[in-house]
N, C-alpha and C positions, 0 to 999 in steps of 0.2 A: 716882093712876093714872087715876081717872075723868075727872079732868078734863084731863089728856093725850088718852085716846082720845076724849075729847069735840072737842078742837081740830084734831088733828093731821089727822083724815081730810078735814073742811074743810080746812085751808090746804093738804093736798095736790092737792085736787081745785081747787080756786082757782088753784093753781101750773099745773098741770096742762090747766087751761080757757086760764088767760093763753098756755101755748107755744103751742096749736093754734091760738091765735087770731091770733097771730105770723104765719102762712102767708097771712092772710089781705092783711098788708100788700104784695103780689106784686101787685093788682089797680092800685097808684100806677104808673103808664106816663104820661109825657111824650106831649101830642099828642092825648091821652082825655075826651071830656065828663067835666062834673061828675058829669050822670047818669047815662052809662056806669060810672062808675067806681062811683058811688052802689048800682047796679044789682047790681055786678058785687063790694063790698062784702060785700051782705046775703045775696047768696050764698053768698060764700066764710065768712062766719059761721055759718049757718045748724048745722053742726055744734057751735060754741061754744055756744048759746043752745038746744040740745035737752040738750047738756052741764050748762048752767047749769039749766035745768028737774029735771034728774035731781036736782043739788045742792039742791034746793029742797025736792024728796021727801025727803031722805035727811037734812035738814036737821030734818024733823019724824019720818019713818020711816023708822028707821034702815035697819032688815032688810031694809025695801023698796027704798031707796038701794043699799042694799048689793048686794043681787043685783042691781040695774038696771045700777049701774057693773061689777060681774063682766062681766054678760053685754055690756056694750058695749067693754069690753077686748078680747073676741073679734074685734069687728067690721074691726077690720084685718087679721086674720089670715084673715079668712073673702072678705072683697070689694078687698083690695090687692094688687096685684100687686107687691109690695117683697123686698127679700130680708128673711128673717125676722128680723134684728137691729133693720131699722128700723120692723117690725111692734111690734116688741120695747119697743123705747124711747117709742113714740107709745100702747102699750098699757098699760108699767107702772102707770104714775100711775094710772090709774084701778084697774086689778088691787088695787093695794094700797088703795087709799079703799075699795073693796070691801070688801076683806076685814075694814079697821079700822072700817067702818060696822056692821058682823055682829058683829065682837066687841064693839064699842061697846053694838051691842044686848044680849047677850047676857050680858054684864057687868052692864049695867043691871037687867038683871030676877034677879038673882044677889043683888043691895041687900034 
């Protein structure tokens, strides 16, 4: 069982960094500099790669991880103007690596 919640909250949050990172490929337009697009890239990541940062925490501290992906779950629901389903599905993944970074921790110090 530990070594389930050891894995599972990483390959969720990896799954999870990879969809958002998906939107990113919208900036490929016919007609665009290299550097525009280049530009226009590191932006549209720039959420994947604070994502990836949190994974980094969370990868060493858990609890810390944990809470940081909870609270950034929120962040669609708080600054998108989506209907709630799509807040929904762009927020689980992370919700849940939350949550299994917390028990992860919590588990651990249980040993």
């Amino acid at each position: 069982m530990n070594k389930w919640l050891t894995w599972v909250p990483r390959l969720i949050a990896i799954a999870g960094i990879a969809f958002i990172s998906m939107f990113a490929l919208d900036v490929f337009e016919p007609g665009r500099s290299a550097g525009w697009i280049a530009v226009a890239l590191v932006m549209h990541l720039i959420p994947s790669f604070v994502l990836a940062g949190i994974l980094a925490v969370a990868w060493r501290f858990e609890l810390v991880g944990g809470v940081l992906f909870l609270l950034v779950s929120a962040v669609p629901f708080v600054f998108l103007p989506n209907e709630i389903w799509v807040n929904a599905i762009l927020a689980a993944p992370f919700a849940v690596t939350g949550g299994l970074f917390i028990l992860a921790h919590f588990a651990g110090r249980r040993r």
